[in-house]
PDB file of N, CA, C and O in Angstrom, chain B, residues numbered from 101:
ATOM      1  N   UNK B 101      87.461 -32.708 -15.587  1.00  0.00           N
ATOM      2  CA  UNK B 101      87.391 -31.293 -15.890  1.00  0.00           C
ATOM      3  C   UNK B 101      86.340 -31.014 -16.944  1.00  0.00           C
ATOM      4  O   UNK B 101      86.135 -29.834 -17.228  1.00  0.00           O
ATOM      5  N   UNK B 102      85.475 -32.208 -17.714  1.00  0.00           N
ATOM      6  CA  UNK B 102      84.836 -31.983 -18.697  1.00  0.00           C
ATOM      7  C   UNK B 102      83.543 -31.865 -17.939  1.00  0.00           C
ATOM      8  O   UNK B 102      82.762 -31.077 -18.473  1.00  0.00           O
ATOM      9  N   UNK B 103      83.212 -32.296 -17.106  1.00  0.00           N
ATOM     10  CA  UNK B 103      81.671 -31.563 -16.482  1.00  0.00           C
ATOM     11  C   UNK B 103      81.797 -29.914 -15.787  1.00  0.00           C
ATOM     12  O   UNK B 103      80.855 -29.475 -15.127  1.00  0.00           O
ATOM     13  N   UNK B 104      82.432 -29.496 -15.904  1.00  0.00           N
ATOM     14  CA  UNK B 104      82.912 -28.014 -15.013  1.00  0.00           C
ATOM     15  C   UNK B 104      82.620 -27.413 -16.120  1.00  0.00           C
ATOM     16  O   UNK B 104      83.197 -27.786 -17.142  1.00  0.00           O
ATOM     17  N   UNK B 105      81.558 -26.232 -16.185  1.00  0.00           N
ATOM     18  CA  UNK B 105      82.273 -24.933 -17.325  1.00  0.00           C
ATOM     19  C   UNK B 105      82.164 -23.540 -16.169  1.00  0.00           C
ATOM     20  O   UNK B 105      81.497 -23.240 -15.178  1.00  0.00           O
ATOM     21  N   UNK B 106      83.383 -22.887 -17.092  1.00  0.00           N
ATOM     22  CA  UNK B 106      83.679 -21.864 -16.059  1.00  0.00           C
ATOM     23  C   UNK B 106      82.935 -20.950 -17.000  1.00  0.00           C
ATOM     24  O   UNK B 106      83.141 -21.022 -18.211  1.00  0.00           O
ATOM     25  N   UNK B 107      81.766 -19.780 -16.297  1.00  0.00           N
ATOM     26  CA  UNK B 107      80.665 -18.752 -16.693  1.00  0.00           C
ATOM     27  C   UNK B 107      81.360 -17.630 -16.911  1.00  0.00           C
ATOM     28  O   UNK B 107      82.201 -17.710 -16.015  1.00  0.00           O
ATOM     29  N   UNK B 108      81.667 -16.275 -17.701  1.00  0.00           N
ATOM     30  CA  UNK B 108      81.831 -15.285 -17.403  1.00  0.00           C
ATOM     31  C   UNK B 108      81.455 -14.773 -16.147  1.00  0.00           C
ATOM     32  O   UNK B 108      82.114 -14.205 -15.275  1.00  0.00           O
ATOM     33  N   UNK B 109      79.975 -15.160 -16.244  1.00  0.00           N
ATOM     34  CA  UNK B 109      79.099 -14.041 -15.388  1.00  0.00           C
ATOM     35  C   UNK B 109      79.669 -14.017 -13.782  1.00  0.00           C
ATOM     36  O   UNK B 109      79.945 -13.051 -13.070  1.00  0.00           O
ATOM     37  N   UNK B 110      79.749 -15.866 -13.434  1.00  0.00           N
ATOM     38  CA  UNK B 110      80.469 -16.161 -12.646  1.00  0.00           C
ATOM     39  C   UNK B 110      81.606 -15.374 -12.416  1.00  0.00           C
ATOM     40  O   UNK B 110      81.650 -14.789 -11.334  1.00  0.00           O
ATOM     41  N   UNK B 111      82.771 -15.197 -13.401  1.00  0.00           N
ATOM     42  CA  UNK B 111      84.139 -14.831 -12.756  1.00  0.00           C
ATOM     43  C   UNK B 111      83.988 -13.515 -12.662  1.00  0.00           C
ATOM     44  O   UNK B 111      84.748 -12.980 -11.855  1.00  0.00           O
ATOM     45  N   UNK B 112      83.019 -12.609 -13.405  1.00  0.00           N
ATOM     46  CA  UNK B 112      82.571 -11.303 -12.867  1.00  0.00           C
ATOM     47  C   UNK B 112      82.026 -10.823 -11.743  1.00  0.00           C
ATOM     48  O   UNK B 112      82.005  -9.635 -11.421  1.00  0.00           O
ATOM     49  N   UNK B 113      81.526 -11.844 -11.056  1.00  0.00           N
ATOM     50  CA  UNK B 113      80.416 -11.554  -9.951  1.00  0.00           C
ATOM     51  C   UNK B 113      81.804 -11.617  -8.780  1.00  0.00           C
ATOM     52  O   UNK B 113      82.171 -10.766  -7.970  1.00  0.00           O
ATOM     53  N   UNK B 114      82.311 -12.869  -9.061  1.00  0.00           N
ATOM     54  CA  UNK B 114      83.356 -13.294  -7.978  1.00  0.00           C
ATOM     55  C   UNK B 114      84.814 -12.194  -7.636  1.00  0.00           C
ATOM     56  O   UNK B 114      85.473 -12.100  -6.600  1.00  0.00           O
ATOM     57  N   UNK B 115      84.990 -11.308  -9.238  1.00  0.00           N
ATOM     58  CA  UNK B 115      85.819 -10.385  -9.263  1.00  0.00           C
ATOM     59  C   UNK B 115      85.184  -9.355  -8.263  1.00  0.00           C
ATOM     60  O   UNK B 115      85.607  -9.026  -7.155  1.00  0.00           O
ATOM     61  N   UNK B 116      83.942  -8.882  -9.001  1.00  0.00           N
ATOM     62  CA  UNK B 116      83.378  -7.586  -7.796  1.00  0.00           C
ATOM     63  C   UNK B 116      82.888  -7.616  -6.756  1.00  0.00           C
ATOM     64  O   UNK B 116      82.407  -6.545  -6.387  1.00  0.00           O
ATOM     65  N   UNK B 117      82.790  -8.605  -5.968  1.00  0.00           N
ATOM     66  CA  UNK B 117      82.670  -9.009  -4.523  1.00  0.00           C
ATOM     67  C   UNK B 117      83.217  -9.689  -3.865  1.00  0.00           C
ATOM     68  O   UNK B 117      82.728 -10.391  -2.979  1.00  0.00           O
ATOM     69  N   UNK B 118      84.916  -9.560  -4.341  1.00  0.00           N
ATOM     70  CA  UNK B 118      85.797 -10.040  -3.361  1.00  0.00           C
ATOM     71  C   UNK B 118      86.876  -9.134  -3.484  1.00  0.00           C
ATOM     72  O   UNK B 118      87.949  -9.438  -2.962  1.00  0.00           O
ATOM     73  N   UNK B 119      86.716  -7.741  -4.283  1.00  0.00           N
ATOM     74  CA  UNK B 119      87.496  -6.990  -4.539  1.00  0.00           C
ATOM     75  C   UNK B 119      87.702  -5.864  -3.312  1.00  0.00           C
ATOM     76  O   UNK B 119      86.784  -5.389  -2.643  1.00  0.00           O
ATOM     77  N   UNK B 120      89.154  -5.548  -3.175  1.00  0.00           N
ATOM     78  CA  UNK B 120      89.159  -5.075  -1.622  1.00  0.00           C
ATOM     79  C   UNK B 120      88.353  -3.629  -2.139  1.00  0.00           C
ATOM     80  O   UNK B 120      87.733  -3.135  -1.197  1.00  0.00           O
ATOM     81  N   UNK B 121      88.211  -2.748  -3.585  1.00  0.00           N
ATOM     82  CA  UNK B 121      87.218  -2.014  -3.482  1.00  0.00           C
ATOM     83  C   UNK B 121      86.010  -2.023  -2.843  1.00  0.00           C
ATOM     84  O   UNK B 121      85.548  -1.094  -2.180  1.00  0.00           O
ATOM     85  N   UNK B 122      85.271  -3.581  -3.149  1.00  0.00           N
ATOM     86  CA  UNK B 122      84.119  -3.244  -2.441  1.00  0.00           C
ATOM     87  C   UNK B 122      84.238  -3.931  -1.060  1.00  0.00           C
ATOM     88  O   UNK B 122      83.129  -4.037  -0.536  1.00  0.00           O
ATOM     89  N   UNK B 123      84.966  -4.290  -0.521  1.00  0.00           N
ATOM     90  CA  UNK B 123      85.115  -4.114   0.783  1.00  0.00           C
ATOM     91  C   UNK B 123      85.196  -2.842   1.985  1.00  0.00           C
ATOM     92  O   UNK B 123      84.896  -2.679   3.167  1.00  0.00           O
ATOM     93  N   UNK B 124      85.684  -2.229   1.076  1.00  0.00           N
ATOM     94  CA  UNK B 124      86.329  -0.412   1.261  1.00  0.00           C
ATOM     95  C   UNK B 124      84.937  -0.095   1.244  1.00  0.00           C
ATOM     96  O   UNK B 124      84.285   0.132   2.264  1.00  0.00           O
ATOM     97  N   UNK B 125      84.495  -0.080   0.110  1.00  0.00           N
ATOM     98  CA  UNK B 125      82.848   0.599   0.033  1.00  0.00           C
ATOM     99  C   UNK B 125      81.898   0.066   1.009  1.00  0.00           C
ATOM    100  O   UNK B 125      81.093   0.841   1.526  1.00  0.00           O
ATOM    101  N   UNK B 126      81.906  -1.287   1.345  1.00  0.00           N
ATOM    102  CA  UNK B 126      81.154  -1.876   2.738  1.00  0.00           C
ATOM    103  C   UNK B 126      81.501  -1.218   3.767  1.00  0.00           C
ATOM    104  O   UNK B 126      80.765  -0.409   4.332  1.00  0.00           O
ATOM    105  N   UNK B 127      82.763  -1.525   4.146  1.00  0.00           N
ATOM    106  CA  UNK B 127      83.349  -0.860   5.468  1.00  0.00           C
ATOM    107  C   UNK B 127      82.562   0.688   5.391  1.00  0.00           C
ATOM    108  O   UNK B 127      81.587   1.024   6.063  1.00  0.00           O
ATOM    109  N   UNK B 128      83.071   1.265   4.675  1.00  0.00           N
ATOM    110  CA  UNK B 128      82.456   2.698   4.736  1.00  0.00           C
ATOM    111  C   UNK B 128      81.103   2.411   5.157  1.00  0.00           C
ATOM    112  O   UNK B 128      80.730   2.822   6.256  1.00  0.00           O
ATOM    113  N   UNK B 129      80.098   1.561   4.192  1.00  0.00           N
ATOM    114  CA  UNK B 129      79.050   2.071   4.491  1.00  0.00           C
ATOM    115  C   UNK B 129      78.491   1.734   5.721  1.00  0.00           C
ATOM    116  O   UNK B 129      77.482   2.345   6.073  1.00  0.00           O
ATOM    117  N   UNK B 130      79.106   0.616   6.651  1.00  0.00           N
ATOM    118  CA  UNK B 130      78.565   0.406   7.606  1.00  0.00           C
ATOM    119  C   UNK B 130      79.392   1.219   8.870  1.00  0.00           C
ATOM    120  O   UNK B 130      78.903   1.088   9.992  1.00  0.00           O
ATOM    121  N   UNK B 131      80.364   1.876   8.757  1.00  0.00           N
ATOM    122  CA  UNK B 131      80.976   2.997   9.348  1.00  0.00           C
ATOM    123  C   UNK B 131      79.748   3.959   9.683  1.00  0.00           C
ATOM    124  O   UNK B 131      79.150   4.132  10.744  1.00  0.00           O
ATOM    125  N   UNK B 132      79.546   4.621   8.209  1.00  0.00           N
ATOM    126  CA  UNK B 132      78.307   5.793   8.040  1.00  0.00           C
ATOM    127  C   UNK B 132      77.256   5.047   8.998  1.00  0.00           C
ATOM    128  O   UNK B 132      76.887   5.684   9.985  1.00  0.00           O
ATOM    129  N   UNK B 133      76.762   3.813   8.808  1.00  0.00           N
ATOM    130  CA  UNK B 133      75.277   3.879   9.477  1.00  0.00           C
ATOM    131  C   UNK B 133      75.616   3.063  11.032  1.00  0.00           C
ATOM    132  O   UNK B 133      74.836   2.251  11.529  1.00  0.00           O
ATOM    133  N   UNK B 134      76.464   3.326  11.431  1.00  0.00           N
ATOM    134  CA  UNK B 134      76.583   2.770  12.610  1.00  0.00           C
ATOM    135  C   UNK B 134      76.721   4.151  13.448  1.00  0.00           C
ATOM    136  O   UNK B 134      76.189   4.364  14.537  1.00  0.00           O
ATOM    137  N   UNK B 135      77.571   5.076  12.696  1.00  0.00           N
ATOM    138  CA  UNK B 135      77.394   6.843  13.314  1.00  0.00           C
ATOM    139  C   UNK B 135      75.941   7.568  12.959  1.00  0.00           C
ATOM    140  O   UNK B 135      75.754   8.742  13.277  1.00  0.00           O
ATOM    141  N   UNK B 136      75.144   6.951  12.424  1.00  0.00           N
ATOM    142  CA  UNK B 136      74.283   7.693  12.197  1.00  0.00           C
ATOM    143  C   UNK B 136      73.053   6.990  13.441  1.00  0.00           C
ATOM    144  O   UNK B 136      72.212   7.729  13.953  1.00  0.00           O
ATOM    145  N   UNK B 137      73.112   6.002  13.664  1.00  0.00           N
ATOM    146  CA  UNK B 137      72.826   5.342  14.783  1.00  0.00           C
ATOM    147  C   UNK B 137      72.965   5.566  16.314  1.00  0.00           C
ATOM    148  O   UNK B 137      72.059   5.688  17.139  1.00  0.00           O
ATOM    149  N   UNK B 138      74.575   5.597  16.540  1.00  0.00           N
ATOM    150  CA  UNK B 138      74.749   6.587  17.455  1.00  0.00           C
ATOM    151  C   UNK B 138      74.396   7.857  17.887  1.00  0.00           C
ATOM    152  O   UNK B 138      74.400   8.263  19.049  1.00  0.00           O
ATOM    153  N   UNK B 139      74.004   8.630  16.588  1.00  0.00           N
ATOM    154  CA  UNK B 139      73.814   9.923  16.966  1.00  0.00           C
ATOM    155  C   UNK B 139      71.917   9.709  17.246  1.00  0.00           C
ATOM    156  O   UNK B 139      71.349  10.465  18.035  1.00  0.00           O
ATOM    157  N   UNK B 140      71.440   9.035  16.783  1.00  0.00           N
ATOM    158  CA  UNK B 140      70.161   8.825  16.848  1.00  0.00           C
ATOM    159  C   UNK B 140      69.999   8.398  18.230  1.00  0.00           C
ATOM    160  O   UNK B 140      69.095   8.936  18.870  1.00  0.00           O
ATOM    161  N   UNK B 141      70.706   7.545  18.778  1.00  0.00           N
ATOM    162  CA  UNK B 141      70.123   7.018  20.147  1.00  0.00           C
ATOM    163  C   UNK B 141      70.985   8.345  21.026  1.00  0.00           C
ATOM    164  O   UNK B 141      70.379   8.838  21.977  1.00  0.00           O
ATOM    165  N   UNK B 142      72.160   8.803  20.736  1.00  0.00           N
ATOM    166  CA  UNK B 142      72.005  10.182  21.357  1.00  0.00           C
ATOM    167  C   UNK B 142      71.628  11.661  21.560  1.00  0.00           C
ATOM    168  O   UNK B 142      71.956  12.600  22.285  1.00  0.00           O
ATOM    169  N   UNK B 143      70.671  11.365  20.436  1.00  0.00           N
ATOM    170  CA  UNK B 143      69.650  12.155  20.557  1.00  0.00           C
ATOM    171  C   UNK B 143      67.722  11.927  20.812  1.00  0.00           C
ATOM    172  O   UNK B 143      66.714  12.634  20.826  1.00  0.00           O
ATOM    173  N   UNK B 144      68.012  10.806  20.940  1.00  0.00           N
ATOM    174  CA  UNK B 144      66.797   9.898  22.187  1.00  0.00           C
ATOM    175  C   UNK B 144      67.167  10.316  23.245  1.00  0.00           C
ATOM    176  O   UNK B 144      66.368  11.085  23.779  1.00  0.00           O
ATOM    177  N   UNK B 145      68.499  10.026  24.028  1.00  0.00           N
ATOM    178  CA  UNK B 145      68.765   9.994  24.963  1.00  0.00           C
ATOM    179  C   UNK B 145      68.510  11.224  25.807  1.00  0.00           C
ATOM    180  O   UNK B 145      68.473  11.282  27.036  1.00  0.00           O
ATOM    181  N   UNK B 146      68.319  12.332  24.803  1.00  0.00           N
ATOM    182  CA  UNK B 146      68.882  13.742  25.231  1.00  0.00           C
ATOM    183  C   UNK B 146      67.503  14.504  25.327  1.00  0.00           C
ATOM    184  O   UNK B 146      67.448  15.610  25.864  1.00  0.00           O
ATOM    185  N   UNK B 147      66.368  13.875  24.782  1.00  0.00           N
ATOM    186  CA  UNK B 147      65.292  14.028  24.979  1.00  0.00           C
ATOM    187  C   UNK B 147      64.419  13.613  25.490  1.00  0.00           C
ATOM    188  O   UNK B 147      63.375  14.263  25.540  1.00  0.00           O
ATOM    189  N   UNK B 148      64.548  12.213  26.134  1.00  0.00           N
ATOM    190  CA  UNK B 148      63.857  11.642  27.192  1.00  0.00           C
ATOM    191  C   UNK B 148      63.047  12.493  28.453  1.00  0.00           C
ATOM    192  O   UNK B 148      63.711  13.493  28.725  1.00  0.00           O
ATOM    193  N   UNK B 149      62.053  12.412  29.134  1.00  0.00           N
ATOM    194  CA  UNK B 149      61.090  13.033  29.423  1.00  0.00           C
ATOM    195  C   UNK B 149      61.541  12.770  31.200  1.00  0.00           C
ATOM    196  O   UNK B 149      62.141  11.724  31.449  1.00  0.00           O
ATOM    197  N   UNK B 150      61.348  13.373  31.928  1.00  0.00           N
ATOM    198  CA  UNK B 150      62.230  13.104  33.573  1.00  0.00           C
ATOM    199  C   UNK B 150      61.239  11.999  34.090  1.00  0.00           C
ATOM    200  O   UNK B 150      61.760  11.459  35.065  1.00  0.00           O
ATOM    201  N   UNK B 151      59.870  11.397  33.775  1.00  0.00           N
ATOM    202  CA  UNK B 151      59.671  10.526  34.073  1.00  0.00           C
ATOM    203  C   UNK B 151      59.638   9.426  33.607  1.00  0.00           C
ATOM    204  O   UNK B 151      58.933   8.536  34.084  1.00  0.00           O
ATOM    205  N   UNK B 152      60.453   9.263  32.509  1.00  0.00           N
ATOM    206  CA  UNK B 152      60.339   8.162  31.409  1.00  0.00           C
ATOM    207  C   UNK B 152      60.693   6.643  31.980  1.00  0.00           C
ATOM    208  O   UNK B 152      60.209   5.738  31.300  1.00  0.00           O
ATOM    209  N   UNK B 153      61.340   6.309  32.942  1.00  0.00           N
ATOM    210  CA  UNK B 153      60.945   4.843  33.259  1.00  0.00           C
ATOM    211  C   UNK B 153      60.133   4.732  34.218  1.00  0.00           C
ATOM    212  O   UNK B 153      60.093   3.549  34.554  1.00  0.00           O
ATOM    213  N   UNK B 154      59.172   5.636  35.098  1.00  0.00           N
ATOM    214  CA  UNK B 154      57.610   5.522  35.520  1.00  0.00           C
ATOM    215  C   UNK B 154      56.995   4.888  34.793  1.00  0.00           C
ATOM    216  O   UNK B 154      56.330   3.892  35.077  1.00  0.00           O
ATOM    217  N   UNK B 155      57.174   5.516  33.483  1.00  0.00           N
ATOM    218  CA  UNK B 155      55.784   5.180  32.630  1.00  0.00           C
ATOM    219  C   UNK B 155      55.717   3.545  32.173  1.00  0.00           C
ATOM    220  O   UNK B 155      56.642   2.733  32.177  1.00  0.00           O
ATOM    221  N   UNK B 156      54.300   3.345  31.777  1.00  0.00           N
ATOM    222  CA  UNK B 156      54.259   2.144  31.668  1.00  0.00           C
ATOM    223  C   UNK B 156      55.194   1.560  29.964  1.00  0.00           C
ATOM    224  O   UNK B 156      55.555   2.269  29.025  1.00  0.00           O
ATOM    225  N   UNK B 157      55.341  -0.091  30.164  1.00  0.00           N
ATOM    226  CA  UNK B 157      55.824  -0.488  28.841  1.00  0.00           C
ATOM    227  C   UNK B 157      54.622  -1.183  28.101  1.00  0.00           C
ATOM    228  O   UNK B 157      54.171  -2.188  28.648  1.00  0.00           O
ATOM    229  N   UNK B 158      54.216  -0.887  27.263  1.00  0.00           N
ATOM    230  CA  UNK B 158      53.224  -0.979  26.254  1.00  0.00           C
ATOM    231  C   UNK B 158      53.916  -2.239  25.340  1.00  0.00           C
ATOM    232  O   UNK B 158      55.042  -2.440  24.886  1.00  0.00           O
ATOM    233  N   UNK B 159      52.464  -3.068  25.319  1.00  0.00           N
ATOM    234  CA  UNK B 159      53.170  -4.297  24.869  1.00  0.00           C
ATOM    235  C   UNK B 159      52.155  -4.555  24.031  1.00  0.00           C
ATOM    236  O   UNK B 159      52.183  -5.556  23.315  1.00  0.00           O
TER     237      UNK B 159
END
């Protein structure tokens, strides 16, 4: 046990990123950008042009 030292910084870091707060705050945020995503490709979708897979794919 004498080669181990336990860091503050360590048991701080390990407190706020395993805390179900910021889990809550993840979840949310990838909630938000997964709807904001959706609405983006459904509003691609909704504007697509009537010949849009004619056209060529540009590479």
């Amino acid at each position: 046990m004498g080669k181990y030292t336990i860091r503050p910084q360590e048991i701080y870091l390990l407190e706020c990123y395993s805390s179900p707060a910021y889990f809550k705050e993840m979840h949310d945020a990838y909630a938000h950008m997964l709807e904001a995503a959706e609405y983006a490709l459904e509003l691609f979708m909704s504007e697509l042009p009537s010949d849009y897979r004619n056209r060529p794919i540009n590479i």
